[in-house]
TORKOL-4160 file (C-alpha; in steps of 0.2 Angstrom, whole numbers, padded with zeros to 4 digits, m for minus):
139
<pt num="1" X="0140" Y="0001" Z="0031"/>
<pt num="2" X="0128" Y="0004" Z="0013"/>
<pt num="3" X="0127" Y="m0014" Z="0011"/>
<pt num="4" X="0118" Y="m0016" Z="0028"/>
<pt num="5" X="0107" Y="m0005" Z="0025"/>
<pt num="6" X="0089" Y="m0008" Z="0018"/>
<pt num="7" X="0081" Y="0001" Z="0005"/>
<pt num="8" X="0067" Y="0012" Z="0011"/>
<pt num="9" X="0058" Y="0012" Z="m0006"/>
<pt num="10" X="0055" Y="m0007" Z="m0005"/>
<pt num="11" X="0053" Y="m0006" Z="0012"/>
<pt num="12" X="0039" Y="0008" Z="0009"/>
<pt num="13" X="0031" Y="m0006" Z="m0008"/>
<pt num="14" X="0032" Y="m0021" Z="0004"/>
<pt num="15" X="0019" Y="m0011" Z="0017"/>
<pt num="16" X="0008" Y="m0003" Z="0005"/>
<pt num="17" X="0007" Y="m0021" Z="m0007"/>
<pt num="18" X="0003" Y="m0030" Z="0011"/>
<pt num="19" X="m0009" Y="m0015" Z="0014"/>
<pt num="20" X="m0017" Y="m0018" Z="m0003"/>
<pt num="21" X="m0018" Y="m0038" Z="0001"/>
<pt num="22" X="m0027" Y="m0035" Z="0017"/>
<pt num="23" X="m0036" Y="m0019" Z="0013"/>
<pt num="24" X="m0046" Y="m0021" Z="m0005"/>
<pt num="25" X="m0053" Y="m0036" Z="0001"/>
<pt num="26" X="m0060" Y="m0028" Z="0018"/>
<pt num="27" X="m0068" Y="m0013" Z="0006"/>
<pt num="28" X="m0076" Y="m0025" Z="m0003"/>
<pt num="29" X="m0084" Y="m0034" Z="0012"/>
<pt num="30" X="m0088" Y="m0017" Z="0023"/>
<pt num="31" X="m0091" Y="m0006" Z="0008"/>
<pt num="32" X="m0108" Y="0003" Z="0015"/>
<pt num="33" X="m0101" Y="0002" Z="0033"/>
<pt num="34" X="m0090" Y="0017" Z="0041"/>
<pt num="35" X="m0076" Y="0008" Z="0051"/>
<pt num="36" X="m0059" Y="0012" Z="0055"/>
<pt num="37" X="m0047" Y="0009" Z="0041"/>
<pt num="38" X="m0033" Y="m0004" Z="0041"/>
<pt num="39" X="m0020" Y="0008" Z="0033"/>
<pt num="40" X="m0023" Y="0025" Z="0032"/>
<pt num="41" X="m0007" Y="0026" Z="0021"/>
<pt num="42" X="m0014" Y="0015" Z="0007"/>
<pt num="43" X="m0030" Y="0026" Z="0008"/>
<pt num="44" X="m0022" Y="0040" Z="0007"/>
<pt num="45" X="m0012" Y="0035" Z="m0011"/>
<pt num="46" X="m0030" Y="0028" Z="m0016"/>
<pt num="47" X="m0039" Y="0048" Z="m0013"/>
<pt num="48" X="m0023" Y="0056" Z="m0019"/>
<pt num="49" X="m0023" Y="0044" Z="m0036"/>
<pt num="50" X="m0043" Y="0048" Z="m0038"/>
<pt num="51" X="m0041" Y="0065" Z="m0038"/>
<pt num="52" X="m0029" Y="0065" Z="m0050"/>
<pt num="53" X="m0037" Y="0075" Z="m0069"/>
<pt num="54" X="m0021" Y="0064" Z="m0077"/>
<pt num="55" X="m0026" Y="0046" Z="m0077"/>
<pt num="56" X="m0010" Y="0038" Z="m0088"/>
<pt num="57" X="0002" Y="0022" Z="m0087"/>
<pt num="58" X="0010" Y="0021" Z="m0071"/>
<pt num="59" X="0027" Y="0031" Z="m0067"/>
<pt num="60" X="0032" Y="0029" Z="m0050"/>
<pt num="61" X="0029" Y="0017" Z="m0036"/>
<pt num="62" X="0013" Y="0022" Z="m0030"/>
<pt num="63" X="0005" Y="0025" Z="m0045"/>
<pt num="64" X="0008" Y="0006" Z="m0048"/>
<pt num="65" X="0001" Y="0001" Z="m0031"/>
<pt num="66" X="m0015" Y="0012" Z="m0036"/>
<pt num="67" X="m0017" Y="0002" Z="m0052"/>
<pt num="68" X="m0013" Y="m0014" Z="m0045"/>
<pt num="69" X="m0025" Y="m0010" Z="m0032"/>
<pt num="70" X="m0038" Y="m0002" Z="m0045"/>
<pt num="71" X="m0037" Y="m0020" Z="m0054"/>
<pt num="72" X="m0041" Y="m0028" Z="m0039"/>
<pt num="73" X="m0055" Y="m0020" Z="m0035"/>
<pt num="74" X="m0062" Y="m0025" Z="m0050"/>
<pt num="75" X="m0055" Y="m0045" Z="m0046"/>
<pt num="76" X="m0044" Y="m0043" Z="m0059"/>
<pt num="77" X="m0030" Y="m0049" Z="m0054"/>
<pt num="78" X="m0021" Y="m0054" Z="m0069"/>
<pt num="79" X="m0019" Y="m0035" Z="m0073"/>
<pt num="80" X="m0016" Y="m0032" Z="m0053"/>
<pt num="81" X="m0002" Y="m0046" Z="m0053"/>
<pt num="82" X="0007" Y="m0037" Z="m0070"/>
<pt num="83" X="0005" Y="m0020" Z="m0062"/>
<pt num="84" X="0011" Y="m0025" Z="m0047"/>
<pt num="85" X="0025" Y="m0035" Z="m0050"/>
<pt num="86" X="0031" Y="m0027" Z="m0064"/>
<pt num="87" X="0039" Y="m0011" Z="m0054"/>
<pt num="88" X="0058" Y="m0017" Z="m0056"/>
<pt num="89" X="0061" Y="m0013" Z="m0034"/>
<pt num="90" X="0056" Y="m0031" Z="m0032"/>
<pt num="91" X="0070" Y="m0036" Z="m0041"/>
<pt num="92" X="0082" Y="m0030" Z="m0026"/>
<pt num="93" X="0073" Y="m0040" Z="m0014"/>
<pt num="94" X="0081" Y="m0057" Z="m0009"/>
<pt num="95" X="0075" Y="m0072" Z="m0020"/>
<pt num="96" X="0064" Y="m0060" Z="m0029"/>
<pt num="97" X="0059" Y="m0076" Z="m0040"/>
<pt num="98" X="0049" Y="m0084" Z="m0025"/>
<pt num="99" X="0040" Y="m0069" Z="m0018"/>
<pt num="100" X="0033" Y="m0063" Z="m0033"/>
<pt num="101" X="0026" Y="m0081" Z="m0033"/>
<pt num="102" X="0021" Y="m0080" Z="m0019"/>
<pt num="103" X="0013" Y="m0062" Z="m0020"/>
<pt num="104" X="0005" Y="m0066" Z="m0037"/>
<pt num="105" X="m0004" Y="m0085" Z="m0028"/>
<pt num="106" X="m0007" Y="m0070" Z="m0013"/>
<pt num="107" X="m0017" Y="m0059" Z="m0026"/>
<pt num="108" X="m0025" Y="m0073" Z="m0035"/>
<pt num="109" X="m0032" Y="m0077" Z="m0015"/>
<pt num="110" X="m0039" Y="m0060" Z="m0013"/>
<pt num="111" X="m0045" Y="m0055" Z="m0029"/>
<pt num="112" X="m0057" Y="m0071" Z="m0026"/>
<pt num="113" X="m0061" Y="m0064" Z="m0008"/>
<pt num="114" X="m0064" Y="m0047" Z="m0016"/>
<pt num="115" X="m0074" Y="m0055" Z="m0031"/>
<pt num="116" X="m0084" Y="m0065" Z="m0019"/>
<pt num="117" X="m0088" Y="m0051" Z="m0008"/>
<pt num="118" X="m0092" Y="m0039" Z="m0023"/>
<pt num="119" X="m0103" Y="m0049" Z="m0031"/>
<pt num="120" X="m0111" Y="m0061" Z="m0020"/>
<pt num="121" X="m0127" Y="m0053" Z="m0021"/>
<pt num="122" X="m0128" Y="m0057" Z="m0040"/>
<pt num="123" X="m0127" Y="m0076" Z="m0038"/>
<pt num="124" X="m0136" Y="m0090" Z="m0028"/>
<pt num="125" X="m0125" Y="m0101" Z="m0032"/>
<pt num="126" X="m0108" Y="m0104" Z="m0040"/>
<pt num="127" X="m0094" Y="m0118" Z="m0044"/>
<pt num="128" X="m0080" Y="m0119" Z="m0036"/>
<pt num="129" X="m0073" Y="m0127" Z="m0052"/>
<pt num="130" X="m0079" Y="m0111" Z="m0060"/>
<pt num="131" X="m0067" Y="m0100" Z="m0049"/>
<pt num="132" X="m0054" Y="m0108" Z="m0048"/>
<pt num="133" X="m0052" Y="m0107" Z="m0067"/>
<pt num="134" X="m0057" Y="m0088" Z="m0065"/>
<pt num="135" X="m0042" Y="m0087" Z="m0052"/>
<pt num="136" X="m0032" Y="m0101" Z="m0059"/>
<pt num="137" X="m0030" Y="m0105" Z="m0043"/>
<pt num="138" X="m0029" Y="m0128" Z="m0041"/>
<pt num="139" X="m0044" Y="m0133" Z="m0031"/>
């Protein structure tokens, strides 16, 4: 039956959002290394997105991960959180009210890790006080 059936698309989001989470992060921390990649998908959509000559709002699924992901590189994650979670497929998950919580406290976390591992050479030392207004993240 349709109703037991699940919906490829946000099946398809879910991964490459869990991807981005674990991924981004990892780039930051291994950027001059060659290693083997976590999800060769997410790369994939991240090549595929940079060699694009149109750079514009975001249409489509993917183009919302690759902004999202984009933002976090930079450890924006304000941008990365509305990009992210602004794709109306999250609406058909169940108790879409709690994982986008949940996945916007998930980005705040790894935004910090990527802002920590990007940037780590610039500071000796920094406030956790300091990051988690940054992040606004409760200490």
């Amino acid at each position: 039956p349709f109703h037991m059936h699940s919906n490829l698309e946000l099946l398809e989001y879910s991964y490459l959002t869990c991807a981005m989470l674990l991924e981004v992060p990892h780039m930051a921390a291994h950027q001059f290394e060659q290693r083997k990649k976590l999800s060769r998908t997410f790369h994939y959509q991240l090549r595929n997105a940079d060699k694009s000559p149109l750079i514009g709002p975001p249409d489509s699924m993917r183009e919302h991960l690759v902004a999202a992901a984009k933002a976090m590189m930079k450890a924006d994650w304000k941008t990365c959180a509305d990009t992210l979670l602004a794709h109306k497929i999250w609406n058909l998950m169940p108790g879409a009210e709690e994982v986008k919580e949940m996945l916007r406290h998930k980005i705040k976390e790894e935004s910090l890790r990527t802002y920590m591992f990007t940037y780590s050479g610039c500071y000796d030392s920094i406030s956790p006080v300091v990051l988690s207004k940054m992040f606004d993240l409760t200490n």
